[in-house]
ZANU-270477 format. One record per residue (C-alpha): residue in three letters; x, y, z. Coordinates in steps of 0.001 Angstrom, whole numbers, padded with zeros to 6 digits, always signed. Layout:
<nodes>
ALAXYZ;...
</nodes>
This chain:
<nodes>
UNK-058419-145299+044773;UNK-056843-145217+041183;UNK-056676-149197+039468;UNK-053144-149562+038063;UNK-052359-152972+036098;UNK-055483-154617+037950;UNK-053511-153278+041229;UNK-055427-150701+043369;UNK-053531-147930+045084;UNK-054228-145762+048390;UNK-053166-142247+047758;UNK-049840-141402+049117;UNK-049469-139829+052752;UNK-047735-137261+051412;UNK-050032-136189+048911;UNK-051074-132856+050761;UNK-047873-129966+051198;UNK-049348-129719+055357;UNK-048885-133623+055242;UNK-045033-133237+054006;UNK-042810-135782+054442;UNK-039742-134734+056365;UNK-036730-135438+053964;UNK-033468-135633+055500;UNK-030571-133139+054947;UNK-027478-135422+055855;UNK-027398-137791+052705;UNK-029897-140271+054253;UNK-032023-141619+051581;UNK-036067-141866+052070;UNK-036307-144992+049657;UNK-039561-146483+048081;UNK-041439-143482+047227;UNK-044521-143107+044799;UNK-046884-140432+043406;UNK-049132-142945+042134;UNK-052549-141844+043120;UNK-051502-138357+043790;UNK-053368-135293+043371;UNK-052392-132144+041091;UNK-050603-129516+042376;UNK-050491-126462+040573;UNK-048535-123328+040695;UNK-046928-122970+037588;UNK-043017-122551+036368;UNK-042313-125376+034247;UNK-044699-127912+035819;UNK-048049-127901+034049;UNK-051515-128352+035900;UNK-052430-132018+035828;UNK-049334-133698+036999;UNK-049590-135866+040086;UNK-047467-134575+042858;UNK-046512-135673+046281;UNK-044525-133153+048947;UNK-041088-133504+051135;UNK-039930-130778+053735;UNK-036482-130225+055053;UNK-035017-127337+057265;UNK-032144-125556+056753;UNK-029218-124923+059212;UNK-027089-122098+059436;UNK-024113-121727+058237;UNK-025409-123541+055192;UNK-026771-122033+052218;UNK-026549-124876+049660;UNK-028912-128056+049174;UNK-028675-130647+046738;UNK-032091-132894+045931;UNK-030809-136580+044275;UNK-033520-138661+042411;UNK-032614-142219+042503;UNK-033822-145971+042060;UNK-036483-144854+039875;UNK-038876-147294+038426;UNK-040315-146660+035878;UNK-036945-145301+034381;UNK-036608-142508+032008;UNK-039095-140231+033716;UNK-039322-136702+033552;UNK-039117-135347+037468;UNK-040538-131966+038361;UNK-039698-129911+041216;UNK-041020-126749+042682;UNK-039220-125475+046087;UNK-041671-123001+048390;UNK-040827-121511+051847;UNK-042900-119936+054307;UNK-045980-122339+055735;UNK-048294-125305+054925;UNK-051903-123075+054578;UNK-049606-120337+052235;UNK-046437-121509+050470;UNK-044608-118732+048472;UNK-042448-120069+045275;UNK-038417-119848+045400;UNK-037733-122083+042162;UNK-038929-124672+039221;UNK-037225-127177+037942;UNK-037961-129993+035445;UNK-035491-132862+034209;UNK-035765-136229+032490;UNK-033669-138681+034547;UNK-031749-140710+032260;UNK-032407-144440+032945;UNK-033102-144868+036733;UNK-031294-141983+037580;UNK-029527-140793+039584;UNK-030874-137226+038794;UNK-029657-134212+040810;UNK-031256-130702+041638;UNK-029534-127781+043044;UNK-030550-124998+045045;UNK-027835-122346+046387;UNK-028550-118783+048380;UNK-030408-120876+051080;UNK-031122-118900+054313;UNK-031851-121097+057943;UNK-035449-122179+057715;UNK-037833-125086+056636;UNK-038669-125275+052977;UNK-041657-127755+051099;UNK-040395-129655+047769;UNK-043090-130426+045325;UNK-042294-133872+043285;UNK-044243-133991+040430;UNK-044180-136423+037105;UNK-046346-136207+034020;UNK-049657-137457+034465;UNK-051272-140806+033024;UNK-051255-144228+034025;UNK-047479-145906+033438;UNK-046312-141831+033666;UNK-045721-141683+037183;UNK-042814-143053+039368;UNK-044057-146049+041216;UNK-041147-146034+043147;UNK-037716-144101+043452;UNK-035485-142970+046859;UNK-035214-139022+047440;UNK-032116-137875+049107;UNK-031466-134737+050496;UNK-027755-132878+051921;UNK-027011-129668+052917;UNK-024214-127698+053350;UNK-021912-125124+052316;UNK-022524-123654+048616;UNK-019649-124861+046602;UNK-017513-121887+045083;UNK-019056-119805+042281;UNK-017607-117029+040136;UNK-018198-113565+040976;UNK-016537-110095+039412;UNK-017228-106819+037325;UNK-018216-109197+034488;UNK-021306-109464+035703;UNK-022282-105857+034489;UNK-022713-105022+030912;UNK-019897-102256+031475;UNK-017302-104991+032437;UNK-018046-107563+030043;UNK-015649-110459+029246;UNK-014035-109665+025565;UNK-014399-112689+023268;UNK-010421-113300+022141;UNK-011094-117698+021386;UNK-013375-119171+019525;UNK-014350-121311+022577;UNK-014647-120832+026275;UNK-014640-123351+029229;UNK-016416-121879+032345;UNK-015552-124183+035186;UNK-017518-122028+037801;UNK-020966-120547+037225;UNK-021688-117073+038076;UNK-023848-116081+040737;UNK-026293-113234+041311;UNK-025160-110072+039707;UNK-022699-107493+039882;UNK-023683-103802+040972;UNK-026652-103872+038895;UNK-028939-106041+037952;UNK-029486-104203+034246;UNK-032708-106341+032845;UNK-035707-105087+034423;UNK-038289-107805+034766;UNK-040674-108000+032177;UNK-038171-105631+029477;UNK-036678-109065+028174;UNK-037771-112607+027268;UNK-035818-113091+030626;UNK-037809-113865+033625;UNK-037083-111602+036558;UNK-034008-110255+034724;UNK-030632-111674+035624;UNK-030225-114586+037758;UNK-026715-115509+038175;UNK-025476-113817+034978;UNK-022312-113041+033424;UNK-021461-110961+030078;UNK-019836-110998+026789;UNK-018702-108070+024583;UNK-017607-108919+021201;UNK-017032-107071+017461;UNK-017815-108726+014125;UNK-014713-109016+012679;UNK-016769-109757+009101;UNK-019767-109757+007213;UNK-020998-113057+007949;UNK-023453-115289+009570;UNK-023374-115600+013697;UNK-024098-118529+015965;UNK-023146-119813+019375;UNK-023677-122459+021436;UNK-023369-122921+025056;UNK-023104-126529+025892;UNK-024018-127246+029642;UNK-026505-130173+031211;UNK-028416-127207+032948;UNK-031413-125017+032343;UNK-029179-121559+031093;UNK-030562-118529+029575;UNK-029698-115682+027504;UNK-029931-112506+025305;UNK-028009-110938+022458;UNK-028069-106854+022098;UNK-026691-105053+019204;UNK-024314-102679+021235;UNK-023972-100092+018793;UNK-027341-099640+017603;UNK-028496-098699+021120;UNK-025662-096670+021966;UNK-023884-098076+024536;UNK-024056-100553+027967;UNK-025967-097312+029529;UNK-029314-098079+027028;UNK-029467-102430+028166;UNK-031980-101272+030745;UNK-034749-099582+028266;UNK-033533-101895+024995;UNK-035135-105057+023605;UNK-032389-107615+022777;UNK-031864-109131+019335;UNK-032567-112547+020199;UNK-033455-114189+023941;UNK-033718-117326+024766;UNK-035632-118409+028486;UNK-036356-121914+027374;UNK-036761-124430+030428;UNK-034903-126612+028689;UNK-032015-128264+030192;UNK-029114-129158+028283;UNK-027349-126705+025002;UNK-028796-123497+024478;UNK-027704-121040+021411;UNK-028210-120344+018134;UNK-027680-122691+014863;UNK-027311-122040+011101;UNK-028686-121072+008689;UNK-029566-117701+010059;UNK-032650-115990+010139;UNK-032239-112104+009823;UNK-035633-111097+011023;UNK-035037-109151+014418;UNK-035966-109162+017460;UNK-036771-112592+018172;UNK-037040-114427+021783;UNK-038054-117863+022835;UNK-040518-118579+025776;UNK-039817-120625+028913;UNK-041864-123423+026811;UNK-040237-122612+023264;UNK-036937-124286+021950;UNK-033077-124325+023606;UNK-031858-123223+019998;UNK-033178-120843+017889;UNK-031308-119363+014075;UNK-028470-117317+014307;UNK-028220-113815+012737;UNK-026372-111877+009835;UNK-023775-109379+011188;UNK-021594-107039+009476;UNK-018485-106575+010345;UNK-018015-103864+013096;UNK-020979-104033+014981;UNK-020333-104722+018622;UNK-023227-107102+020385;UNK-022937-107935+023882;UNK-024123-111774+025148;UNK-025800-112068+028857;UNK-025846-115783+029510;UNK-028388-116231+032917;UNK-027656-119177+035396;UNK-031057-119615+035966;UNK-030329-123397+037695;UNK-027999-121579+040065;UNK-025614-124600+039709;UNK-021949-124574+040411;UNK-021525-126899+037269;UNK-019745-124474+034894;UNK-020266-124121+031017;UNK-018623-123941+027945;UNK-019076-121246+025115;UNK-018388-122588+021398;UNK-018813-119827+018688;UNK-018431-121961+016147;UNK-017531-120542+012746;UNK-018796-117347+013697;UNK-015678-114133+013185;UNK-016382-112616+016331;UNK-012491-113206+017771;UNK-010764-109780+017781;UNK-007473-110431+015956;UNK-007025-107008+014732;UNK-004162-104575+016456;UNK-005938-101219+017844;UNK-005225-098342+016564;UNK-005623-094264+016861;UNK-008779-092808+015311;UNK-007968-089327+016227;UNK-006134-086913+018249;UNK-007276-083270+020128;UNK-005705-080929+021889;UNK-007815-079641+024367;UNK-008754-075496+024186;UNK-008784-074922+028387;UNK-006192-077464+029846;UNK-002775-078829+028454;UNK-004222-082154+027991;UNK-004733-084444+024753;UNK-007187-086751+024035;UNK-006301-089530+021646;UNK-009693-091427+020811;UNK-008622-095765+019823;UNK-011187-097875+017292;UNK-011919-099696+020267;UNK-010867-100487+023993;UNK-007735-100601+025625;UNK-006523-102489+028629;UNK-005671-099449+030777;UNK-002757-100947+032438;UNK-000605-101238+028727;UNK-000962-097555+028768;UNK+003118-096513+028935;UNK+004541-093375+028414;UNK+007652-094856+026266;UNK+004869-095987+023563;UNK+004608-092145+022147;UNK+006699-089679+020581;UNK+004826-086211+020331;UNK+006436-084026+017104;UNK+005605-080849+016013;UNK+005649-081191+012960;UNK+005144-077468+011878;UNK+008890-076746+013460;UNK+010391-079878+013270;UNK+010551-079651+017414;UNK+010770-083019+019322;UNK+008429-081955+022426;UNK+008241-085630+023773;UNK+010037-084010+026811;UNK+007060-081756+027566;UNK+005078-084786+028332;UNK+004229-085513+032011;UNK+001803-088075+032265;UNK-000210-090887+029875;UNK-003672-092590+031038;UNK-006155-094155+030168;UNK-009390-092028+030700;UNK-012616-092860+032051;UNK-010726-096797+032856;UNK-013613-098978+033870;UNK-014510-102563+033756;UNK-012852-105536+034797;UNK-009185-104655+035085;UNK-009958-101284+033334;UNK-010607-100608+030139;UNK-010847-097452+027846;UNK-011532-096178+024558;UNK-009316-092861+025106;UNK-006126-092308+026429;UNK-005098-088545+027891;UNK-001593-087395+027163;UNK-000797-083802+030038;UNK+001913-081893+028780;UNK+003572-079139+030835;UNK+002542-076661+028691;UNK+005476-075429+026389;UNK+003875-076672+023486;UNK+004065-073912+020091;UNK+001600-073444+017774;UNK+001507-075952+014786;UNK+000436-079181+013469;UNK+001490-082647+015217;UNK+002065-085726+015201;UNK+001753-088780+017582;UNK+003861-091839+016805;UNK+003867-095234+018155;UNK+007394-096253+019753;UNK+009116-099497+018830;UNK+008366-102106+020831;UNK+005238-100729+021779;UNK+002581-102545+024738;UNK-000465-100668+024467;UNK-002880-103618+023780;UNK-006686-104635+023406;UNK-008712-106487+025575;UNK-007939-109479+023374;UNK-003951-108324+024000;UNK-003515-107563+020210;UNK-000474-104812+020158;UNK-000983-101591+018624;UNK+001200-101404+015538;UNK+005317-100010+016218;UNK+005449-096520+013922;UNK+001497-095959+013538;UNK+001205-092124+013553;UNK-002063-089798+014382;UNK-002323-086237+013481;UNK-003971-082809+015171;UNK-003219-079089+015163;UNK-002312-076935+018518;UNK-003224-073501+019417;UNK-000697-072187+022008;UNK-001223-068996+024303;UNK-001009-066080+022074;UNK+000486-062433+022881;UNK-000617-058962+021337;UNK+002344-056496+022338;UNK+001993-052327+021444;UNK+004872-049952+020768;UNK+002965-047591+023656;UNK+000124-048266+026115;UNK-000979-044233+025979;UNK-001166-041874+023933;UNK-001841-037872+024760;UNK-003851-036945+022178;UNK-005615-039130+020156;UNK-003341-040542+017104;UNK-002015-044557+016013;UNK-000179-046880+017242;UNK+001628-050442+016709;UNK+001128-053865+017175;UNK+002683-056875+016957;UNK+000856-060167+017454;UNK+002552-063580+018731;UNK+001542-067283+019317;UNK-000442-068455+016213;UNK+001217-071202+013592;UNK+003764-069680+011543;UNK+002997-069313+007579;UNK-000597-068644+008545;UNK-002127-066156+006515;UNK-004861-064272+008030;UNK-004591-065951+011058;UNK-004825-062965+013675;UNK-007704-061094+013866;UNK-007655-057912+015810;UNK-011343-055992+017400;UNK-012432-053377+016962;UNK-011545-052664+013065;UNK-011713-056115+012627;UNK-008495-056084+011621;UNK-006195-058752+009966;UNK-002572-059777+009977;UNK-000380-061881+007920;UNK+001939-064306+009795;UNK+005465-064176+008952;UNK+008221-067268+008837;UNK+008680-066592+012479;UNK+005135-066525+013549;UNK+004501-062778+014268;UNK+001720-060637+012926;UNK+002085-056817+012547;UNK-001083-054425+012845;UNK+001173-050660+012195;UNK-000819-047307+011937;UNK-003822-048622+013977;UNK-006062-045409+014895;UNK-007041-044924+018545;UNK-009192-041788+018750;UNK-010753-042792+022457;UNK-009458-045280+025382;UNK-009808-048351+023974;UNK-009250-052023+024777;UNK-008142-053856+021447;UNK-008239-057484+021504;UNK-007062-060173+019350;UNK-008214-063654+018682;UNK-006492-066574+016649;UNK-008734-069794+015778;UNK-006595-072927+014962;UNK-007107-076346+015804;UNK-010619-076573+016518;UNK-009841-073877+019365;UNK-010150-070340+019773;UNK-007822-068095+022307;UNK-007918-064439+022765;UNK-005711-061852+024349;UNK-006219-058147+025370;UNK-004658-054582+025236;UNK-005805-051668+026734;UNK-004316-048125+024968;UNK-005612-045000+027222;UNK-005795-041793+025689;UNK-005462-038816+027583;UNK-008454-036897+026128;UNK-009099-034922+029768;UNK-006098-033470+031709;UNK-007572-031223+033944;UNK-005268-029381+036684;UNK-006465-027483+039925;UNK-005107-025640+042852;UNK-006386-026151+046423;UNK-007311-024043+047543;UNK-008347-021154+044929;UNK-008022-017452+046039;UNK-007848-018103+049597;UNK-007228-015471+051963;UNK-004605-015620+055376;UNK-005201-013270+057857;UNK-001205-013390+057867;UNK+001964-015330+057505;UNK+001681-018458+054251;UNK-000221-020830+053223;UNK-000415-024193+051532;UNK-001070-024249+047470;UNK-001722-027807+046583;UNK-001576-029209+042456;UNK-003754-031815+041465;UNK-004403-033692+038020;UNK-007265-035656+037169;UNK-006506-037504+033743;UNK-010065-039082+032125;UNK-011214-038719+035982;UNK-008530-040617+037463;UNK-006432-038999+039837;UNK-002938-039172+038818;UNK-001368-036068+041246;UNK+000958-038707+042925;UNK+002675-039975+039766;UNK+002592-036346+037738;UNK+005544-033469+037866;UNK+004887-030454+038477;UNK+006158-026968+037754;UNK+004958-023579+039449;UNK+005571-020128+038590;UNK+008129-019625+041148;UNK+010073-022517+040067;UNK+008843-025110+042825;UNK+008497-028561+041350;UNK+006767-030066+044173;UNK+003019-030573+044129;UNK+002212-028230+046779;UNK+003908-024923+048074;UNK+004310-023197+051377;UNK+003800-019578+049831;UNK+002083-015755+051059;UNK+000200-013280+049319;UNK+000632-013447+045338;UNK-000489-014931+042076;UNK+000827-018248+041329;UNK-000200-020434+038592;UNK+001048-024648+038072;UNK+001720-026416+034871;UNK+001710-030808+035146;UNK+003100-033128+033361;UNK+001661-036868+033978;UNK+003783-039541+034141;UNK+003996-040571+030705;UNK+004637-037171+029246;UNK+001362-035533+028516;UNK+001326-032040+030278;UNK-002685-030593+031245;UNK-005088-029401+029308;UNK-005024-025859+031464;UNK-002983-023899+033742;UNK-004943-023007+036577;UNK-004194-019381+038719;UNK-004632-019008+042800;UNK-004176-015663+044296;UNK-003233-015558+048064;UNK-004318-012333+049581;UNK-004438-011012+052921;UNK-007549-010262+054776;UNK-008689-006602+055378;UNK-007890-007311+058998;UNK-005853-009549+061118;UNK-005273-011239+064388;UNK-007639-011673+067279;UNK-007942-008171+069238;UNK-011404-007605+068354;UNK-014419-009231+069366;UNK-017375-008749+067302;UNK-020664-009970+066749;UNK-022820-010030+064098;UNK-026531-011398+063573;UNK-027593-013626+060587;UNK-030952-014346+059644;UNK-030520-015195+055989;UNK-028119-015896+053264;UNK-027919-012464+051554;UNK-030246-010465+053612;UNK-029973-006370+053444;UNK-029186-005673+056896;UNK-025491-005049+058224;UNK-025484-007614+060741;UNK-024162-005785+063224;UNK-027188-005120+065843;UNK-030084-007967+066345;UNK-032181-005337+065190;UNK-030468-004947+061660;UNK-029839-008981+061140;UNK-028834-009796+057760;UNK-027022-012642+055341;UNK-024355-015208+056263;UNK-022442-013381+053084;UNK-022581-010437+054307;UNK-021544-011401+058038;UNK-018514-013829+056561;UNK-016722-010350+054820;UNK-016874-008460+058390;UNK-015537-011327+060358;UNK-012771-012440+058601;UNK-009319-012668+060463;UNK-011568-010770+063408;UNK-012256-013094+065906;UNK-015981-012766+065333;UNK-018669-014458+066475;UNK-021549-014991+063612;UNK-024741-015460+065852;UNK-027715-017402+063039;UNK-031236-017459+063777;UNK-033352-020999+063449;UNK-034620-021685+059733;UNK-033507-022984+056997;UNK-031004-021336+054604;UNK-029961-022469+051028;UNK-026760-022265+049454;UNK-026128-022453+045856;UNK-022017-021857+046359;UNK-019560-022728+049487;UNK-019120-020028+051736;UNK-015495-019615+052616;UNK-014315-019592+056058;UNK-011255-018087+057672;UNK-009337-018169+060826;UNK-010874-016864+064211;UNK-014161-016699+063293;UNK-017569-018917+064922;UNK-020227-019784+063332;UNK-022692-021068+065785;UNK-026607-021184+065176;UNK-029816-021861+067001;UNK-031162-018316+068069;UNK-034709-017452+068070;UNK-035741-014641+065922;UNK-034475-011677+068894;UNK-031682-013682+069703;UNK-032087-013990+073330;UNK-033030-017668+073421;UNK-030901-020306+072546;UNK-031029-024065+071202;UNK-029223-026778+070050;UNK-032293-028964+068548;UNK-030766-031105+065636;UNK-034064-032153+063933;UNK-034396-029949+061265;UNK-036389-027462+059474;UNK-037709-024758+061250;UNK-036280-026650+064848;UNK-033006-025895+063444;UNK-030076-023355+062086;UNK-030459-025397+058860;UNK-027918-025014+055811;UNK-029313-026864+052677;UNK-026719-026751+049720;UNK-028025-027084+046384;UNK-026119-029569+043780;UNK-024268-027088+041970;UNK-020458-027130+041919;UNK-018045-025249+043753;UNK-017409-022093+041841;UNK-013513-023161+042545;UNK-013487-026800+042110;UNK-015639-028989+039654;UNK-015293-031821+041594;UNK-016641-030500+045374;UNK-019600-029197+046328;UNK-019424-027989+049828;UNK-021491-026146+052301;UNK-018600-024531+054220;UNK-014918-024395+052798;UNK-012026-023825+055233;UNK-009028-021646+053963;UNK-005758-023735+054279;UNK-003933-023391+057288;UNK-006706-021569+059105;UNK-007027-021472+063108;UNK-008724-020570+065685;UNK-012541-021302+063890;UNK-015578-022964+065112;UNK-018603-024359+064355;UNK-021263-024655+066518;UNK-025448-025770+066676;UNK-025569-026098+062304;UNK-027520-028786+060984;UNK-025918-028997+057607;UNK-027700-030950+054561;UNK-026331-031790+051108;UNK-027416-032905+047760;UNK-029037-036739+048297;UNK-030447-036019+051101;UNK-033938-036532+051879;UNK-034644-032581+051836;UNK-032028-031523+049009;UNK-032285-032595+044966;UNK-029687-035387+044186;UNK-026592-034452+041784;UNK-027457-035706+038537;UNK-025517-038344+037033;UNK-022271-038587+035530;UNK-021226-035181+037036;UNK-018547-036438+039119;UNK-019030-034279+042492;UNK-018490-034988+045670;UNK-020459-033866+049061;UNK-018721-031914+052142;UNK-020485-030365+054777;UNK-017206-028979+055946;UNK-014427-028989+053974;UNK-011002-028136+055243;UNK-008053-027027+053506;UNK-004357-028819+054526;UNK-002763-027716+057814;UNK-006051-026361+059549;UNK-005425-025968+063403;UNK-006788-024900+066832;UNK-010777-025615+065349;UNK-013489-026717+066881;UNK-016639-028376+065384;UNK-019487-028519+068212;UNK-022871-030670+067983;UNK-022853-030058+064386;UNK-025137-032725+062484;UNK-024399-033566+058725;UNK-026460-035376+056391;UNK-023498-036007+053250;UNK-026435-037059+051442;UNK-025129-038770+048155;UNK-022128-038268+045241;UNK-023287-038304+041666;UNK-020986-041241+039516;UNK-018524-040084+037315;
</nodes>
């Protein structure tokens, strides 16, 4: 019981939240309340422990999302009413949102609660505490129902902020929630759970002077002022303390007053003052201004900056200009940003200004880059040209008439110009591309600026070249001892380009004849030219003369000595003129049919009985032309030179050691009629090395039962670098017919690099 003016009081029947008295949602009134004699509830927000507090439910009905709480008929008037909404149940309530407000008179006085889901909710009534401080009596009305429109849009993110262009702003719809991000983590700002129903403002100080705002509403609003360019950007908001911040429970104007107070960062509690002193700026510092809805009314706002000089007045204008060193784009960088869609193409005239050249023509497209924000914004704008731009400084100027504007739609000034230097592709051009003997040549460099001194470097000699009126550079008398790729570079504009020439020098013409010394057991044979130039083979593209007047590269010819001189195709004839003799073998035709026995590679014995075995070498001269048969025992036999082969002759292995047993085992080694050639060169040809080597138009021969292995291969010593050869187990000269090659196994083994 609580004695009140000599009156006593029983506590109210709602004094417990699980003892709630159900409050209508369709307007209806519950009329002759009281928290007279009511306990404390306390769970914090802006309602302090101590205050005596009764409790309402209602329930929520979908679709609505919207509830507004009116305080009327309250006795004693001029009250201050406190209100904290839970959800969830009785035993456990969970807190949505606090709310305290001095009713003016007897009321009415309205709360408002929007982003409502279906559901029942408990309201906590509260007033301050004392005798004559509670409300002995006041009606509670409660309707639901739709939320009434609020303002949503990129704004809501620092990135999209609203550009301050009047001194005052009416906001007839409050914002609600937040854009794609909510940017104030909880607990990095004076701001209590970071934004709630926020919008932003982006402004520049047009002036050293003193700032202050105010935003005049009836509601509780919040807010925080960062220094923009001191943290580098909308990017750094998350991780930066504000300025100044303001989360005063206040209801009613909220800002900052005069005089100013320059000590920074400041911030005002959820107990602490609406208004707190402005701030000195200087004049082009951008801030940015979050102002939070933390009511979450509909109710709308207005922004007054007072006296401040935070209005942008001023027309934009070009910083700088750069031509871009990979792309034929230009990037024009503004002193602040541009409203994307004022971006025309019949704003600029590009000039070069070097040559006097008009090359508005070359221009294809004008954007704003990077556009972003609320109807996009940008600090740079990309000219693409079609890349015919020449070398030389130029110059940007605004047309008349121009519409590229600011945010605040000042126009950029008619006839403002912006300079920057271009680097075009650049040439390097000699009087030859090869040379036959080492010696100089000429060049002659194009692209760079004209009247550029010094401009062209050429590598290696590190060599430079004035520029003439017209823009060329000459580099005469340049020494080239070796192949050699010269290449020349030009930095201008911030940008360096390069271009490359490659001058061969024949130091290496080597010709050849294929075959060398070969011998026909009648009839002609094929004598084949080729030309390897640095150890390229140019044969197909070089002329040829032989010394019976044929100028083809090979010839159909019989016994004699012929010799080839080759010219390549740029003039440079060979470094030798090689000699093949065709002779004819000591005997001809296929009448005979001998055999002879091999059990080495230069053995002593004639070969001709199984008795008197002896070397391949030796067996090769006697069966020449003879249609012999050269019967080789099993082992292994190493060559250090091809052994050449004619027509109708066989060469077939696997014979024991009397030759009366035969096999054709492939494994190797002792299993095997092995031939192992070392990694020597052909004595006739640099470039081969080859086990057996088959005379040109040569029939009628036959291998048979050889197990042939050549350098690289697991048994035989590799080539050693840079030598240039080239493996053949059998190689056959051109126009070979009537052969056969019969389970033969070769290992190639492995060619040494040139």
């Amino acid at each position: 019981m609580l004695l009140f003016c000599g009156l006593t009081f029983a506590q109210p029947a709602n004094d417990d939240v699980c003892s709630a008295s159900a409050l209508p949602t369709n307007g209806t009134c519950l009329t002759a309340q009281t928290n007279v004699d009511a306990t404390s509830d306390y769970y914090g927000g802006c309602i302090q422990s101590g205050h005596p507090s009764v409790w309402y439910s209602f329930t929520i009905t979908a679709p609505n999302d919207y509830i507004k709480i009116v305080f009327q008929n309250m006795a004693p008037p001029g009250r201050e009413v406190e209100i904290f909404l839970m959800e969830g149940t009785c035993a456990n309530p969970s807190g949505i949102s606090t709310q305290c407000e001095t009713a003016s008179g007897s009321g009415p006085l309205t709360f408002e609660f929007y982003n409502m889901t279906a559901g029942t909710y408990f309201l906590m009534v509260s007033t301050q505490p004392g005798v004559g401080n509670v409300l002995t009596s006041f009606d509670i009305c409660g309707t639901q129902s739709l939320a009434p429109p609020l303002a949503v849009g990129p704004e809501q993110d620092c990135y999209g902020a609203l550009p301050v262009c009047n001194q005052i702003y009416t906001q007839n719809l409050s914002y609600s929630d937040f854009w794609d991000t909510d940017e104030i983590p909880d607990g990095t700002t004076c701001l209590y759970g970071g934004e709630n129903n926020s919008v932003w403002y982006i402004f520049t100080a047009q002036a050293n002077g003193d700032f202050s705002f105010m935003l005049n509403t009836a509601k509780d609003y919040d807010w925080a002022l960062y220094n923009l360019t001191a943290i580098g950007g909308c990017s750094a908001i998350p991780t930066s303390t504000p300025v100044l911040c303001n989360y005063s429970d206040n209801f009613g104007n909220t800002g900052t007053t005069l005089p100013v107070n320059a000590a920074i960062p400041r911030s005002e509690p959820w107990n602490g003052s609406a208004t707190m002193p402005g701030i000195p700026v200087t004049a082009g510092t951008t801030y940015v201004l979050i102002v939070d809805n933390w009511t979450g009314d509909a109710s709308g706002y207005t922004l007054d900056f007072g006296t401040s000089s935070v209005v942008d007045v001023t027309k934009p204008f070009m910083v700088s200009a750069a031509a871009s060193c990979t792309d034929n784009t230009i990037m024009i960088t503004m002193n602040e940003e541009i409203k994307c869609l004022t971006v025309s193409q019949n704003d600029f005239i590009l000039t070069n200004t070097t040559t006097g050249q008009n090359f508005t023509g070359a221009i294809t497209q004008i954007l704003g880059y990077n556009c972003s924000g609320s109807g996009g914004y940008a600090t740079q704008i990309q000219i693409t040209h079609n890349g015919t731009l020449t070398s030389g400084v130029y110059q940007i100027t605004i047309n008349a008439n121009p519409v590229l504007a600011d945010k605040c739609d000042n126009i950029i000034l008619a006839g403002s110009t912006i300079n920057f230097n271009y680097l075009a592709s650049i040439t390097l051009t000699p009087n030859v591309t090869m040379l036959c003997d080492p010696g100089t040549i000429n060049f002659t460099a194009t692209g760079a600026p004209k009247n550029q001194a010094n401009i062209y470097n050429l590598n290696p000699g590190n060599l430079f070249s004035n520029s003439d009126a017209g823009g060329n550079g000459a580099f005469n008398g340049v020494n080239v001892s070796t192949t050699t790729t010269f290449t020349l570079s030009v930095t201008y504009g911030g940008c360096t380009k390069t271009a490359s020439q490659a001058i061969t020098v024949y130091s290496s013409i080597i010709v050849s004849i294929d075959p060398i010394n070969p011998q026909i057991c009648s009839g002609t044979t094929t004598l084949t030219a080729h030309v390897m130039v640095n150890g390229s083979d140019q044969s197909a593209t070089s002329t040829y003369l032989w010394s019976n007047s044929a100028t083809t590269q090979a010839i159909n010819v019989g016994p004699g000595t012929y010799t080839v001189t080759a010219t390549t195709s740029v003039g440079c004839t060979g470094d030798n003129i090689p000699t093949s003799t065709v002779s004819l073998a000591s005997a001809g035709g296929g009448s005979n049919c001998n055999v002879y026995y091999v059990n080495s590679v230069s053995g002593a014995g004639d070969c001709l009985t199984k008795a008197t075995a002896g070397g391949l070498i030796t067996a090769i001269g006697l069966s020449n032309c003879n249609n012999a048969i050269i019967k080789m025992q099993l082992g292994t036999y190493n060559l250090s030179d091809k052994v050449d082969v004619n027509s109708y002759v066989t060469i077939e292995g696997g014979f024991t050691s009397n030759f009366t047993i035969k096999t054709s085992d492939m494994s190797g080694g002792a299993n095997s009629t092995t031939i192992r050639r070392s990694n020597t060169a052909d004595s006739d040809d640099g470039t081969s090395c080859s086990a057996f080597k088959v005379a040109a138009s040569a029939t009628s021969f036959r291998f048979q039962d050889l197990r042939i292995e050549l350098p690289g291969s697991p048994n035989v010593a590799a080539h050693t670098a840079g030598t240039g050869l080239s493996n053949y187990g059998i190689k056959m000269g051109t126009g070979c017919t009537s052969y056969n090659i019969v389970r033969c196994y070769i290992d190639a083994g492995k060619g040494a690099n040139p």
